[in-house]
VOBARO-262948 format. One record per residue: x, y, z of N, C-alpha, C in turn; residue in three letters. Coordinates in steps of 0.001 Angstrom, whole numbers, padded with zeros to 6 digits, always signed. Layout:
N
XYZXYZXYZAla...
% end
This chain:
156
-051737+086374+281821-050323+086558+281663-050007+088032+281880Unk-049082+088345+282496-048736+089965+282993-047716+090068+281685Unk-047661+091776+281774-046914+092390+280666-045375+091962+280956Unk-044618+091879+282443-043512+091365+282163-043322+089745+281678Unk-044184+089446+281874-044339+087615+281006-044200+087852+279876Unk-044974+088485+279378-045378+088663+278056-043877+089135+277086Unk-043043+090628+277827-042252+091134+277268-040788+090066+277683Unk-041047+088633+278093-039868+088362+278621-039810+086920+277662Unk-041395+087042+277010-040885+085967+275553-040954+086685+274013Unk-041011+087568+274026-040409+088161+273198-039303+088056+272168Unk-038446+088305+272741-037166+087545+272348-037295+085929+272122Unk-037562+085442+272257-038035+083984+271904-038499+083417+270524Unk-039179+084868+270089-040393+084420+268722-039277+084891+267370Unk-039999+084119+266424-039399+084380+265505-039712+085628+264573Unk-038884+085955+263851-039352+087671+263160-040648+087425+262748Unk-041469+086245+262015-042813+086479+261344-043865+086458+262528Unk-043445+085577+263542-044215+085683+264790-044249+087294+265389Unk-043232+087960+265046-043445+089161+266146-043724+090410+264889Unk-043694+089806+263621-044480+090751+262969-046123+090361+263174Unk-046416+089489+263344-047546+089268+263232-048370+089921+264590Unk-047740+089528+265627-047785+090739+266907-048195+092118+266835Unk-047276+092236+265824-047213+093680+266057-048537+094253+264967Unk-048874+093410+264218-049519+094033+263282-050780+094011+263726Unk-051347+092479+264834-052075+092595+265876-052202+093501+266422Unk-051230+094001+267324-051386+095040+268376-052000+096280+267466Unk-051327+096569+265928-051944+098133+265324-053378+098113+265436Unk-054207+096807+264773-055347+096556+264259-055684+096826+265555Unk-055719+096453+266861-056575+096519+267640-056270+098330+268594Unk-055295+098568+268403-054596+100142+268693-056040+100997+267848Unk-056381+100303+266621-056678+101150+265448-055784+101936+264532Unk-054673+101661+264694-053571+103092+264684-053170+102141+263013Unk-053546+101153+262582-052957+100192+261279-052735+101345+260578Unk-051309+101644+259393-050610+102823+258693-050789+101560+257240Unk-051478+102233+256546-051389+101926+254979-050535+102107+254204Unk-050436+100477+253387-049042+100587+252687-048993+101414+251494Unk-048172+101906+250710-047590+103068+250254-048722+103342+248994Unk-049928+102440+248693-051081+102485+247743-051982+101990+247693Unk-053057+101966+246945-054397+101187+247618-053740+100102+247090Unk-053479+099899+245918-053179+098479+245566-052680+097608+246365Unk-051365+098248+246673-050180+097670+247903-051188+096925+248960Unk-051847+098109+249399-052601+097543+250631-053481+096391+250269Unk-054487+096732+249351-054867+095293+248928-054323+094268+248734Unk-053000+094185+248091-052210+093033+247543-051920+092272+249739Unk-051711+093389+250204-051334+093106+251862-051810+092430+252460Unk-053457+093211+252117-054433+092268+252589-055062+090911+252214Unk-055020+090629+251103-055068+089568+250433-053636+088391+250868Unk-052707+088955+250917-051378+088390+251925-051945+087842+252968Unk-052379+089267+254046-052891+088245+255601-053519+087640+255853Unk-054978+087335+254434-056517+086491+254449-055094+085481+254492Unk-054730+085131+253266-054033+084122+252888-053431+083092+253991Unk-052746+083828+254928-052229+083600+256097-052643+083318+257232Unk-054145+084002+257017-055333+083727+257791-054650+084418+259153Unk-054368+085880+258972-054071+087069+260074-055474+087599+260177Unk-056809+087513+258904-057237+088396+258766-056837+090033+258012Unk-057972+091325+258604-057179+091798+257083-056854+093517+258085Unk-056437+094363+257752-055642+095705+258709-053872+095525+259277Unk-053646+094923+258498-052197+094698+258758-051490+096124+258298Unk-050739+096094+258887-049798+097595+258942-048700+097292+258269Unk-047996+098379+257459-047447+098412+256366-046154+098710+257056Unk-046136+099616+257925-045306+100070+259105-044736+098743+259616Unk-045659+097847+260313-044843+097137+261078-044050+095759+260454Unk-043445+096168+259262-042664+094913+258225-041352+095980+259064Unk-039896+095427+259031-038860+095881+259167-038595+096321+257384Unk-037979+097479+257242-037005+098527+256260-036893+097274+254922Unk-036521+096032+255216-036014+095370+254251-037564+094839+253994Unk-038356+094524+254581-038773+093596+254271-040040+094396+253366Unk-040337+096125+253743-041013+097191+252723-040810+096791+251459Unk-038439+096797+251630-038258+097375+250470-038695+095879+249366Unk-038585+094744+249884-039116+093776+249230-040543+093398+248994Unk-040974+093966+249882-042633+094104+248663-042268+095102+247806Unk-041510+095952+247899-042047+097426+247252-041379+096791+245787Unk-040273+095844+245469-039639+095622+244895-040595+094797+243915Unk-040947+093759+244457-041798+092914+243978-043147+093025+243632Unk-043956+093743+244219-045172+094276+244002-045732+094786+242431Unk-044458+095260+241565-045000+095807+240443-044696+094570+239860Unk-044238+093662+239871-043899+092496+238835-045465+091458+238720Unk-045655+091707+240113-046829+091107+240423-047996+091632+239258Unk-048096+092987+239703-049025+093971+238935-049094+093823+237281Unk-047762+093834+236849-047345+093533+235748-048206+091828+235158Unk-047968+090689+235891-048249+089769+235325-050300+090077+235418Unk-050960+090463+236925-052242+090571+236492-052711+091311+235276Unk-051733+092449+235106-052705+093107+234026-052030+092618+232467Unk-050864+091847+232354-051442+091452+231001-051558+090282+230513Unk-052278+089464+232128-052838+088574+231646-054291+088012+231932Unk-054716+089224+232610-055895+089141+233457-057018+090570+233106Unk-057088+091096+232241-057469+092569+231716-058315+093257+232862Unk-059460+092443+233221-060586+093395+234180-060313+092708+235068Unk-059048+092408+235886-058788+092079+237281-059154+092821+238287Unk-058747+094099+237812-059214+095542+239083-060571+096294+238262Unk-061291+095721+237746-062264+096799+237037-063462+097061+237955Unk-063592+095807+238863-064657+096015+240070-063923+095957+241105Unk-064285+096711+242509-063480+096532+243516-063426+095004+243881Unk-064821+094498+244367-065050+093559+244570-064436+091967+243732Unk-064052+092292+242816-063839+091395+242093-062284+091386+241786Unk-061688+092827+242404-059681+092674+242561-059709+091763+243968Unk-060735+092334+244629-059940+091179+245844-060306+090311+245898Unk-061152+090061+245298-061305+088032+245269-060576+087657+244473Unk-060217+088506+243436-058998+088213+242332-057391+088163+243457Unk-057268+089263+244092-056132+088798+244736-055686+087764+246090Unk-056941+087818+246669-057010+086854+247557-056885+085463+247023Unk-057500+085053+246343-057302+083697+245262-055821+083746+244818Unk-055111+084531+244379-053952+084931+243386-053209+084677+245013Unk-053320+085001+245899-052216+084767+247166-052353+083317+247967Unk-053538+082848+247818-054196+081478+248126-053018+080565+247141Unk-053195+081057+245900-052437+080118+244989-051002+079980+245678Unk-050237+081583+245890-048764+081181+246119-048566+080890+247564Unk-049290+080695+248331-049416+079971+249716-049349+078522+249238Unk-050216+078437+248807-050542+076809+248409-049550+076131+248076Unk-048649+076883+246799-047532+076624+245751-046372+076414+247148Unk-045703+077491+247962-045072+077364+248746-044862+076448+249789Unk-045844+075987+250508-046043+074828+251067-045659+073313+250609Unk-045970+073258+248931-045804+072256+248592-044648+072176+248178Unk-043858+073165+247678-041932+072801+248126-041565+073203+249396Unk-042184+073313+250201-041039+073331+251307-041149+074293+252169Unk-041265+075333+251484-041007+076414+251925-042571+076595+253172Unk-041956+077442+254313-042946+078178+255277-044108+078802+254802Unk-045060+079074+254548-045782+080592+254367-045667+081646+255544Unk-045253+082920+255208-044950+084127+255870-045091+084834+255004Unk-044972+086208+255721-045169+087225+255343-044334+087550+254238Unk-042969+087134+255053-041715+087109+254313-041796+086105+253190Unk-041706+085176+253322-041794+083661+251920-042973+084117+250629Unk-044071+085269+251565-044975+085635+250158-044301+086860+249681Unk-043751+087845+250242-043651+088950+249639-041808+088370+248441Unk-040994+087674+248829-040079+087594+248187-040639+086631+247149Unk-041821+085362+247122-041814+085176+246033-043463+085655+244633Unk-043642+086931+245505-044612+087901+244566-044299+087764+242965Unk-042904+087551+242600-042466+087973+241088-042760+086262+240972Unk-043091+085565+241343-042997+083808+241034-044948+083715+240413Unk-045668+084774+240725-046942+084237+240843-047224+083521+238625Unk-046584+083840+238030-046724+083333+237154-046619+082125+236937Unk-045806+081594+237447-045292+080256+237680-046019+079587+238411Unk-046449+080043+239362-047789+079255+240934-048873+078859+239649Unk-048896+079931+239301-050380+079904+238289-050548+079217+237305Unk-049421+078632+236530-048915+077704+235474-048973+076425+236704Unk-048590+076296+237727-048363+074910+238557-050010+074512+238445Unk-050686+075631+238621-052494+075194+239201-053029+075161+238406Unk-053062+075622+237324-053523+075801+235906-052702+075614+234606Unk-052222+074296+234284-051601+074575+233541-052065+074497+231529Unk-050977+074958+230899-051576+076040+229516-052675+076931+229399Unk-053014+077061+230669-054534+078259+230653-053771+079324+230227Unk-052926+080191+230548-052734+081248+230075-052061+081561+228668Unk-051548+080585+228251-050708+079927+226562-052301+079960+225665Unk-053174+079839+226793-054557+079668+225971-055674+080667+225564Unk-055006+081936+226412-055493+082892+226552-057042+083008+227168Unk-056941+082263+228241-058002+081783+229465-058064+082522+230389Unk-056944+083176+230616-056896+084445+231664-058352+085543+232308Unk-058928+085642+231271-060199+086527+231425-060921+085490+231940Unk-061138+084305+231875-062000+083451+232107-061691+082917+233609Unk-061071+083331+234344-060466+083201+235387-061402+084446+236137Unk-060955+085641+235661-061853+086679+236168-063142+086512+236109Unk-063524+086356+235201-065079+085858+234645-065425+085040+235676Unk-065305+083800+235978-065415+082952+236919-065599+083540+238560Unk-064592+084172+238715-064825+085190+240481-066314+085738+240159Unk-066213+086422+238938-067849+086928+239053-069178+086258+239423Unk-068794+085520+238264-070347+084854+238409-070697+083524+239623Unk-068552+083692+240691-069021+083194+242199-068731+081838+242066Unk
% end
């Protein structure tokens, strides 16, 4: 396919399609711009496993709104792992299987009402993951099971 083919469906795709493009094109540029913290970026990357983009997605290539809605949502997120999940981030290894799982869930959750999974459909419903987590597990956290969740990634 030649570059004017290419630039002449463009216009065609939908915004998550041509973010996903574009976030393609960084990863393989090398040029991928990290989102505004390690966390962020992890939480990102754990987003694109989810999505199955794989993981170097660029923080850059979301449009202005769609930053400001992770950026918005991101601490609510943060908020529910740490007080209900204590050593979520205490090993590296064990935040991102913690968050990759934790984005698996609200993929999963989303699908089953309705909704698309995107980039967009995960980052606006980041502040919901309490609720995903009550859908998949439910009274575990009323039970104070939360650690045992972490516990579990460990021992695999």
């Amino acid at each position: 396919m030649s570059k004017d083919q290419i630039l002449a469906l463009l216009p065609k795709l939908s915004s998550e399609e041509l973010e996903a493009i574009i976030a393609v094109a960084e990863q393989l540029r090398g040029g991928a711009i990290a989102a505004p913290n390690p966390t962020a970026q992890l939480m990102l990357d754990a987003i694109a496993q989810a999505l199955n983009h794989g993981k170097g997605v660029s923080f850059n290539s979301f449009s202005p709104q769609r930053q400001a809605e992770f950026r918005k949502k991101l601490p609510m997120a943060i908020s529910f792992f740490n007080e209900n999940f204590r050593s979520w981030d205490s090993i590296k290894i064990i935040q991102i299987a913690f968050t990759q799982q934790m984005m698996i869930l609200l993929r999963d959750d989303l699908s089953r009402i309705g909704i698309k999974p995107t980039y967009t459909s995960m980052f606006r419903n980041l502040h919901r993951l309490n609720e995903v987590f009550e859908n998949a597990f439910p009274r575990y956290l009323a039970s104070g099971l939360g650690e045992l969740f972490v516990k579990r990634l460990r021992l695999g």
